[in-house]
MARKEFI-806206 format. One record per residue: residue in three letters; x, y negated, z negated of N, C-alpha, C, O in turn. Coordinates in pm, 1 decimal. Layout:
NODE  residuo  n.px  n.py  n.pz  ca.px  ca.py  ca.pz  c.px  c.py  c.pz  o.px  o.py  o.pz
NODE  ALA  X  Y  Z  X  Y  Z  X  Y  Z  X  Y  Z
...
This chain:
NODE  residuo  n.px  n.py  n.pz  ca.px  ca.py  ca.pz  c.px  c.py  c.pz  o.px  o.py  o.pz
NODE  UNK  82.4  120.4  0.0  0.0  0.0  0.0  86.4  -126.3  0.0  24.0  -230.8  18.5
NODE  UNK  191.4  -133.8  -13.8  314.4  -244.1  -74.0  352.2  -264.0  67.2  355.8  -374.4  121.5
NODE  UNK  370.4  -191.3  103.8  402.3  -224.4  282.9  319.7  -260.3  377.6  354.1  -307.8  485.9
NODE  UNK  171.1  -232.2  329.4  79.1  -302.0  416.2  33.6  -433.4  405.2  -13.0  -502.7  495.6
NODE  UNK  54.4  -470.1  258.8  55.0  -591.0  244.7  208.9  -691.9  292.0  196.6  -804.7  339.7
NODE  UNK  330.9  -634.0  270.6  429.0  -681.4  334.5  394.5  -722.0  519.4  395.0  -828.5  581.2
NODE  UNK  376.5  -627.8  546.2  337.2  -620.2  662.8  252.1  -729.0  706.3  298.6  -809.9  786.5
NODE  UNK  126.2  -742.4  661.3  17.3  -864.3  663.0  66.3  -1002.7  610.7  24.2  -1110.5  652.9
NODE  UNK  164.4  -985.7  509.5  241.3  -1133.6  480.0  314.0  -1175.3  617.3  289.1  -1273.8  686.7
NODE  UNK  410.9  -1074.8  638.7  480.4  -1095.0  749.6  397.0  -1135.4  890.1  429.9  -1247.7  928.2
NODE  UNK  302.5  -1074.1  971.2  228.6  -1131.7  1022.5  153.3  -1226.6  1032.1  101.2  -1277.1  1131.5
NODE  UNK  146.9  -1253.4  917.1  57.6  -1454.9  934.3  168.9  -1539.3  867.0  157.4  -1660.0  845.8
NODE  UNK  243.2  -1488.6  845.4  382.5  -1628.9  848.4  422.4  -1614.8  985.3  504.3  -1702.7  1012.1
NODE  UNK  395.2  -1531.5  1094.2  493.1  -1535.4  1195.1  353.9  -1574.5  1305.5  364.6  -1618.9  1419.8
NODE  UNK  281.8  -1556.6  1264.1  123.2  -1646.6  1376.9  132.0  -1811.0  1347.4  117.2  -1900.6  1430.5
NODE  UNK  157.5  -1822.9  1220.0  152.2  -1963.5  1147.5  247.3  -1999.9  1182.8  220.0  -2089.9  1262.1
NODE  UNK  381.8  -1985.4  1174.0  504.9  -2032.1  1257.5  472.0  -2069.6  1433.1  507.5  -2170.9  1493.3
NODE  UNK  388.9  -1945.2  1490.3  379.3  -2021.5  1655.7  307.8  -2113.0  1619.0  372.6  -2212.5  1586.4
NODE  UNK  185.8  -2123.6  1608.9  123.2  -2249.4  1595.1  195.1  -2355.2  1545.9  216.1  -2455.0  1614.9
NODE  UNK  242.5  -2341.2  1412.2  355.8  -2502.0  1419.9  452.1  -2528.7  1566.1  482.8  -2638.7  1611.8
NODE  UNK  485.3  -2403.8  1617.7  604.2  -2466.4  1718.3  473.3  -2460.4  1893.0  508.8  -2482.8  2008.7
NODE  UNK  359.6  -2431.0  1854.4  321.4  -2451.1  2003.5  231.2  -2605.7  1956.2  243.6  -2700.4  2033.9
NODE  UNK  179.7  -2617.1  1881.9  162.9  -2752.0  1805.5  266.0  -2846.2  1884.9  232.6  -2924.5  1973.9
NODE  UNK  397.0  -2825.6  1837.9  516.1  -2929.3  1761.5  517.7  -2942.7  2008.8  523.6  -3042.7  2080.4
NODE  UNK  508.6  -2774.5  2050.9  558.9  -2783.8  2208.4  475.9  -2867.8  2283.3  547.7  -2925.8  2364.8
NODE  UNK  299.5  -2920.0  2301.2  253.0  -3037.8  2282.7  320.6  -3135.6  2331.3  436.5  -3141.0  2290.0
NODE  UNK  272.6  -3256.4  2442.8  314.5  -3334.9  2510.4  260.9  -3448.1  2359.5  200.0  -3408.5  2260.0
NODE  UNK  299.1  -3565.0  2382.6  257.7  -3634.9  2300.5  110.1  -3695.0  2346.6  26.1  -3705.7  2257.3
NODE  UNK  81.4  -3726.8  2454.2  -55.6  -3779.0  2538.8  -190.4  -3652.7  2452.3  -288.4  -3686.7  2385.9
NODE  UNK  -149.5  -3523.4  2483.2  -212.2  -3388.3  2408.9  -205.4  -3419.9  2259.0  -306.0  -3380.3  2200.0
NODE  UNK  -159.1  -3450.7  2219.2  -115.7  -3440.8  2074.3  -168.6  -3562.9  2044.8  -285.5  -3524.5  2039.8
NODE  UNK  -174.9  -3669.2  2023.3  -275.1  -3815.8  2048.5  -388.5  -3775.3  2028.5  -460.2  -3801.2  1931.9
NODE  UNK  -419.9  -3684.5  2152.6  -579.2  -3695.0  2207.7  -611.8  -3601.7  2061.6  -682.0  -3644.7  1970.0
NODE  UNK  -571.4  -3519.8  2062.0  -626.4  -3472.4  1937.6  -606.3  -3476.1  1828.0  -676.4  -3403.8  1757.1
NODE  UNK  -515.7  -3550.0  1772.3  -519.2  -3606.5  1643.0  -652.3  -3749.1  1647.4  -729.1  -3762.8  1552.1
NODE  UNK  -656.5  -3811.7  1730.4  -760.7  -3903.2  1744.9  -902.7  -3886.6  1715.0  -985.1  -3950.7  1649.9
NODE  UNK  -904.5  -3730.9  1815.2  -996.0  -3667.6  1812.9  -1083.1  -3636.2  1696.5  -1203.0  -3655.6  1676.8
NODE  UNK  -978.9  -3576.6  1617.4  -1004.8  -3511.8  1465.1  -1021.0  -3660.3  1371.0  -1086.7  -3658.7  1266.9
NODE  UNK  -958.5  -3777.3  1417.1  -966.2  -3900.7  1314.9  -1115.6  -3986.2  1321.0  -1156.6  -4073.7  1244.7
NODE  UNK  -1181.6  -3924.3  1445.1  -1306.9  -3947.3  1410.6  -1386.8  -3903.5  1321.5  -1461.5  -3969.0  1248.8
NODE  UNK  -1371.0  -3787.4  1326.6  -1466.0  -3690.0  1238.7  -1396.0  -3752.4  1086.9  -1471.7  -3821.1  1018.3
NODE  UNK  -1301.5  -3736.6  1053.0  -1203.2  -3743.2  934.7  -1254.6  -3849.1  873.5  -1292.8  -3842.1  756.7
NODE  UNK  -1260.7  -3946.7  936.8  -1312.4  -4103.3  897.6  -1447.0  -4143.0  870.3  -1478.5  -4253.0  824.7
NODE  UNK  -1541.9  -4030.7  905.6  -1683.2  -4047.5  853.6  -1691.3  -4005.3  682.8  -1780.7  -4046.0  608.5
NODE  UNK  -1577.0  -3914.7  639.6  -1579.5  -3874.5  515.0  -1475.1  -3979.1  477.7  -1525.1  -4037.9  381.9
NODE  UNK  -1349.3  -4035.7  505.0  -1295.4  -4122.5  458.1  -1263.3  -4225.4  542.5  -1186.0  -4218.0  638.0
NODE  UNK  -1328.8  -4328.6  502.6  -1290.4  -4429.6  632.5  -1214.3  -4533.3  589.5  -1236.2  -4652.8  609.5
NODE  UNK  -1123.9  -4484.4  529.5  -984.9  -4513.8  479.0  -846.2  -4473.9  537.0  -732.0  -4514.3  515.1
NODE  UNK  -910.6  -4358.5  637.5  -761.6  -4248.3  691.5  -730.4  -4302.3  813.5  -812.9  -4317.6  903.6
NODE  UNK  -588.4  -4338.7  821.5  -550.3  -4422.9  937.7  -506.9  -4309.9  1026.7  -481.5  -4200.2  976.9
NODE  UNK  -495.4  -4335.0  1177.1  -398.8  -4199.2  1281.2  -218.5  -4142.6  1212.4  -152.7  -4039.8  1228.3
NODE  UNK  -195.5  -4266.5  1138.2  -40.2  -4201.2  1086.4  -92.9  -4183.0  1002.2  -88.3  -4060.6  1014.4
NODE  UNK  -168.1  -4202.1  880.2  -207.3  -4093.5  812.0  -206.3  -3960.6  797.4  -146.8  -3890.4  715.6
NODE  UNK  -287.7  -3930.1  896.6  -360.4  -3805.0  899.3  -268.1  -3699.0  970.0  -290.5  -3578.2  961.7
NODE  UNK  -169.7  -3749.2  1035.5  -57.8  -3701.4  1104.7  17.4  -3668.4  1032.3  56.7  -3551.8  1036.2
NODE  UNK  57.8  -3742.3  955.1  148.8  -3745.4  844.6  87.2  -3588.8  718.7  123.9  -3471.7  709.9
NODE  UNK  11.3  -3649.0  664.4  -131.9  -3533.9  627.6  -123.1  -3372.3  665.0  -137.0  -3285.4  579.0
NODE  UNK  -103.2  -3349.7  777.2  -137.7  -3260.6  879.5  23.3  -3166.7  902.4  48.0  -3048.5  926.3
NODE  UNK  119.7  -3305.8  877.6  275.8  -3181.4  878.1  239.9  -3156.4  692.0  217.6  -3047.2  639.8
NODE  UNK  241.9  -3230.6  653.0  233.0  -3162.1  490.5  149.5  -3024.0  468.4  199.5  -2925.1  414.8
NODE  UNK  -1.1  -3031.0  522.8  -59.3  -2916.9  521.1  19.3  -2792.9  567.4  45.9  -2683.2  518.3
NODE  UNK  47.3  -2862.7  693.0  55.8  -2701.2  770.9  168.5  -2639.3  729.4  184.3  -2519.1  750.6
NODE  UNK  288.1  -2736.8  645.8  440.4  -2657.6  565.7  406.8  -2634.2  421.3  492.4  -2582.1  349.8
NODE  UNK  289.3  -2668.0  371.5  187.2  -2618.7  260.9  197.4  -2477.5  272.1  256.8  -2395.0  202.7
NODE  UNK  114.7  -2464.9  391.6  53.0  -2319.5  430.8  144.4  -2251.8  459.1  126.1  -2132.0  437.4
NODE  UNK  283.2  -2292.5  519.2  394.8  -2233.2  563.4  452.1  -2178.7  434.1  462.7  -2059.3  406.1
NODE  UNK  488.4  -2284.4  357.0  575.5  -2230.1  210.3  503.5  -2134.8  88.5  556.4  -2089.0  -12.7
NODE  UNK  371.9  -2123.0  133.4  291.2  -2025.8  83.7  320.7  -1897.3  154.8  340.7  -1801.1  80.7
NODE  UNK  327.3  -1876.8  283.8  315.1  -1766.7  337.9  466.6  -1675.9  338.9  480.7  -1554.7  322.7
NODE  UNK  560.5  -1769.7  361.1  705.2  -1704.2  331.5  690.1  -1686.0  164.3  691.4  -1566.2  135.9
NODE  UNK  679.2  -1754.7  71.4  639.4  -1711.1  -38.6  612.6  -1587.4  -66.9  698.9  -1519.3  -122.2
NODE  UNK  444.4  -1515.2  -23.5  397.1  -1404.5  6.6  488.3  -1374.2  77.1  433.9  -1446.0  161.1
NODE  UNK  548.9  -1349.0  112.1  659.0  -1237.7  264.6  756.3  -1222.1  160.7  775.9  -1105.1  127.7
NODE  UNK  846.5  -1342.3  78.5  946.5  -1307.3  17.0  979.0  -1256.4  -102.1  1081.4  -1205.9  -148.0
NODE  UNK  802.7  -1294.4  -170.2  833.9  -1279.2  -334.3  826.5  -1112.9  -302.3  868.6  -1082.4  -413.8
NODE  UNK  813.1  -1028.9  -260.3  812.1  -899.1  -208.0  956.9  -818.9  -233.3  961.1  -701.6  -270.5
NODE  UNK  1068.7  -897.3  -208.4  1192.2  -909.5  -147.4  1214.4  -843.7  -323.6  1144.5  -890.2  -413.6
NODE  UNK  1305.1  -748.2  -348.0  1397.1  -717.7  -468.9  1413.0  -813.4  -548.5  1359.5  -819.1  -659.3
NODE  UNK  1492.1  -903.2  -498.1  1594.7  -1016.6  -579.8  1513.8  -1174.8  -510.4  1560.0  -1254.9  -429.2
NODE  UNK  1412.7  -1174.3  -564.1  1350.7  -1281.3  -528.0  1379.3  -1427.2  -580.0  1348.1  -1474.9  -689.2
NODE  UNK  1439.9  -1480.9  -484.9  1506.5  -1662.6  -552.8  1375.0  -1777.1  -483.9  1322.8  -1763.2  -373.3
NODE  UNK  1355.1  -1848.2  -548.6  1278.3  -1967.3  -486.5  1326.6  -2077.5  -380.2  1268.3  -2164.8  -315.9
NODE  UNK  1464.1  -2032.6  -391.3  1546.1  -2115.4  -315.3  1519.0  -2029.7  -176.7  1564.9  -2078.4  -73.4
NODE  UNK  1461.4  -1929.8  -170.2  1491.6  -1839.8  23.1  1331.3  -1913.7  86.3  1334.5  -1971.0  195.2
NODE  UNK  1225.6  -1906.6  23.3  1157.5  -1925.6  84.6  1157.9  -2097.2  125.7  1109.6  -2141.1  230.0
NODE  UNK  1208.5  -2161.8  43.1  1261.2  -2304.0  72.1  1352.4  -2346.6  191.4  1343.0  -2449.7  258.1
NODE  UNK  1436.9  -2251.7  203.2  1555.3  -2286.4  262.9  1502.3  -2249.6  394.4  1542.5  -2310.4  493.5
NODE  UNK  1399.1  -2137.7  406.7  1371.7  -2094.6  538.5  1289.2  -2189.8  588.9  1299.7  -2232.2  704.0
NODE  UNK  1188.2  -2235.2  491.9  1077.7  -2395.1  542.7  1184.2  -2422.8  571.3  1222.6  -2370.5  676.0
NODE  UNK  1271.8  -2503.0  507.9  1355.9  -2626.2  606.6  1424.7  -2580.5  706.7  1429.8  -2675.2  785.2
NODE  UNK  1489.0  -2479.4  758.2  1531.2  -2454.6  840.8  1386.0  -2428.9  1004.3  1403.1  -2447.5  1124.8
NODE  UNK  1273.7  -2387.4  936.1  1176.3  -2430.7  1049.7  1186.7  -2542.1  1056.6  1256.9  -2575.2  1152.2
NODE  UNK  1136.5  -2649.0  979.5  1121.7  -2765.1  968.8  1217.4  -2867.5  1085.3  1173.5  -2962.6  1149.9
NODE  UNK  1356.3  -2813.5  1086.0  1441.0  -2860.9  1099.6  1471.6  -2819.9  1314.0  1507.5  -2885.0  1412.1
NODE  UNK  1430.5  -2682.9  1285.8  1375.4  -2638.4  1459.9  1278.2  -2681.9  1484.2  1282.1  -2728.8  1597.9
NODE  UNK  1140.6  -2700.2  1416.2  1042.8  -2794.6  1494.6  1099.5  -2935.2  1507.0  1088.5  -2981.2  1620.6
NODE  UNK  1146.7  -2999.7  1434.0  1165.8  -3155.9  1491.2  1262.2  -3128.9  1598.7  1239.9  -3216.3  1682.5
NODE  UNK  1350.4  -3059.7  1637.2  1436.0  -3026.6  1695.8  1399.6  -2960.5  1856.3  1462.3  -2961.3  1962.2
NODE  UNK  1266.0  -2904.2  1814.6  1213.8  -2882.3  1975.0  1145.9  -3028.9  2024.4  1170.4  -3050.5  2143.1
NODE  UNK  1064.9  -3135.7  1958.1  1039.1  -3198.5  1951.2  1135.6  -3342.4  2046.3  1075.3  -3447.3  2068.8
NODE  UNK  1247.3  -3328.8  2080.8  1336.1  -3411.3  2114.0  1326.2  -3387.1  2257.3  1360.5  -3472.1  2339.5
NODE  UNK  1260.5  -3225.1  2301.7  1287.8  -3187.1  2427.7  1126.6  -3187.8  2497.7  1106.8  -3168.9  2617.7
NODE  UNK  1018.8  -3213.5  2396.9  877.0  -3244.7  2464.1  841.8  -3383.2  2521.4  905.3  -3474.4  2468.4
NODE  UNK  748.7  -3422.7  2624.8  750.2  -3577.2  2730.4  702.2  -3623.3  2626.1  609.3  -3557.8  2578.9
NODE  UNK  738.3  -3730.4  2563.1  702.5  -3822.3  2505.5  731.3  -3823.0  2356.3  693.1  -3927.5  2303.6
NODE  UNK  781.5  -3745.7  2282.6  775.2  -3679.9  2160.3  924.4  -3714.7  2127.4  1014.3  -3733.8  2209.3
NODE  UNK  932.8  -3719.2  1982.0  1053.0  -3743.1  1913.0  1102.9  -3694.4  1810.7  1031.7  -3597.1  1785.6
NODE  UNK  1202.4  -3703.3  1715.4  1210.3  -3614.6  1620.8  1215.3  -3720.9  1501.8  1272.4  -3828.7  1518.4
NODE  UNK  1162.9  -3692.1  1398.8  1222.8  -3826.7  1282.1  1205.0  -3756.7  1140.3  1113.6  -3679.9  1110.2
NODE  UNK  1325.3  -3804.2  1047.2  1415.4  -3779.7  933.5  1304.6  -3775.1  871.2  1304.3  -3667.7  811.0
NODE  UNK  1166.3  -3856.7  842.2  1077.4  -3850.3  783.1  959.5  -3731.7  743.1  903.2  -3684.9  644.2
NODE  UNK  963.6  -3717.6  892.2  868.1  -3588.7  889.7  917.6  -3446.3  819.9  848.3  -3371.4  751.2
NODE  UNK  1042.6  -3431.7  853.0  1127.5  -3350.6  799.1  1075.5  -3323.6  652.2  1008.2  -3228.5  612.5
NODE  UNK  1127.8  -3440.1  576.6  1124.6  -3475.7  430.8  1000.0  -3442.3  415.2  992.0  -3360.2  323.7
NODE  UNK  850.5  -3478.6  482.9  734.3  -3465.4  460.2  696.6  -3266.6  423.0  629.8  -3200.4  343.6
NODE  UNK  812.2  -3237.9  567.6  775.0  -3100.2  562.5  841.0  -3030.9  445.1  797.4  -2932.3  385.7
NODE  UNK  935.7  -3087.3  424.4  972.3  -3009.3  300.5  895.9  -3034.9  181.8  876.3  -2936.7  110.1
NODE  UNK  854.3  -3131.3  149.6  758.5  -3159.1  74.5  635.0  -3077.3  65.3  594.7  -3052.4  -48.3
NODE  UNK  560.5  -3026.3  178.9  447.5  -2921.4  193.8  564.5  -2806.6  166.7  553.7  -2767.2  50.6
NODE  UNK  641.1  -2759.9  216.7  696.8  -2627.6  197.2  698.7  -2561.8  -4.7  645.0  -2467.1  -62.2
NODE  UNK  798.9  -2685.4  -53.2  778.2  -2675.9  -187.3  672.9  -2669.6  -257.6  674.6  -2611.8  -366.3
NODE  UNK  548.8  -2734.9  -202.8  400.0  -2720.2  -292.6  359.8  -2629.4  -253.1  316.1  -2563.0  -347.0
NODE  UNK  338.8  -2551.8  -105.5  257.3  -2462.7  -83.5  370.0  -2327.2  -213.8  320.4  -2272.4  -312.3
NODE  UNK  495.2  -2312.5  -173.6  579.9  -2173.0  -254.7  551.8  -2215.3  -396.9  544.1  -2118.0  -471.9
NODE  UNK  531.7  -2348.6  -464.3  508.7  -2333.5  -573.6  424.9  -2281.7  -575.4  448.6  -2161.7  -561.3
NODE  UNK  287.3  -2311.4  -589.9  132.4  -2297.5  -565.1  148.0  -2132.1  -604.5  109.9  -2089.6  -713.6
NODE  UNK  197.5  -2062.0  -520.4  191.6  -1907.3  -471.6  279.0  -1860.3  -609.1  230.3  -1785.8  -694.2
NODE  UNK  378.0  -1900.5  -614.8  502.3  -1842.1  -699.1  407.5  -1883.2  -869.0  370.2  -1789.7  -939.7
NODE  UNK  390.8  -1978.7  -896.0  331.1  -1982.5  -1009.1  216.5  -1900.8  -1047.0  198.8  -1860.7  -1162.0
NODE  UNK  126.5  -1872.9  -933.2  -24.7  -1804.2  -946.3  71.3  -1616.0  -976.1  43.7  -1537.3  -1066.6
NODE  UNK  134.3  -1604.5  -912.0  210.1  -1483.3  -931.4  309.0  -1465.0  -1033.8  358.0  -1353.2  -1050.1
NODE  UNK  348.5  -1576.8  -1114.8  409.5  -1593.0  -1303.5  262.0  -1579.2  -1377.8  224.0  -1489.0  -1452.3
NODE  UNK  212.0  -1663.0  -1346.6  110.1  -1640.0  -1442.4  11.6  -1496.2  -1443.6  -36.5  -1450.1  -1547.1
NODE  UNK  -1.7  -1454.0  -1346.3  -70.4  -1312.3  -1321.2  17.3  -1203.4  -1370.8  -34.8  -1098.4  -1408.5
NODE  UNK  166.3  -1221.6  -1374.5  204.6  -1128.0  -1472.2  159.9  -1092.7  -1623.0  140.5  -984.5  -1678.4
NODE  UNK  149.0  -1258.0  -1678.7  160.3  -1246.0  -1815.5  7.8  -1159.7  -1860.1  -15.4  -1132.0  -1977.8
């Protein structure tokens, strides 16, 4: 049973990874249209949320969900450090802005980075703590 759940960790960290990088592969004109898109809807519940907002918003979530899911994949691992599932967010983190330099219109910036690491650390906490405390 330990392997089927390994298994299922491993598979939606590695679905969740394409989507960040077919996301991140996205022309910027594509990527606009639908962040815009979504800032309509977004703005009927807060019509406070600006387009860099929600952009901004949106890398935090999705390295949320990321540092949760290597989490699940790693806390698995023997010798489990908090530092692997971290180090591996930033090292995505660090290839998505990095494909990002090579899409029409798109750029890479120091910020987003920082943002993503920022979701990476809350989502592995989140996970890593719910799994300390379920020991006790």
């Amino acid at each position: 049973m330990k392997k089927k759940k390994l298994w299922l960790w491993l598979l939606l960290t590695f679905l969740w990874m394409g989507l960040i990088f077919w996301q991140s592969s996205r022309t910027a004109t594509e990527s606009r249209a639908e962040s815009l898109g979504l800032l309509y809807y977004v703005q009927k519940i807060f019509p406070w949320m600006t387009h860099t907002l929600l952009r901004k918003l949106a890398h935090f979530g999705e390295y949320a969900v990321l540092g949760w899911l290597l989490t699940g994949a790693l806390y698995r691992a023997k010798n489990f450090l908090l530092l692997k599932p971290l180090a591996a967010g930033l090292f995505l983190a660090l290839c998505d802005e990095t494909l990002q330099l090579f899409v029409a219109g798109r750029g890479s910036q120091v910020r987003d980075i920082w943002i993503d690491l920022a979701g990476i650390t809350t989502g592995t906490l989140i996970l890593w703590l719910y799994y300390r405390l379920r020991k006790r």
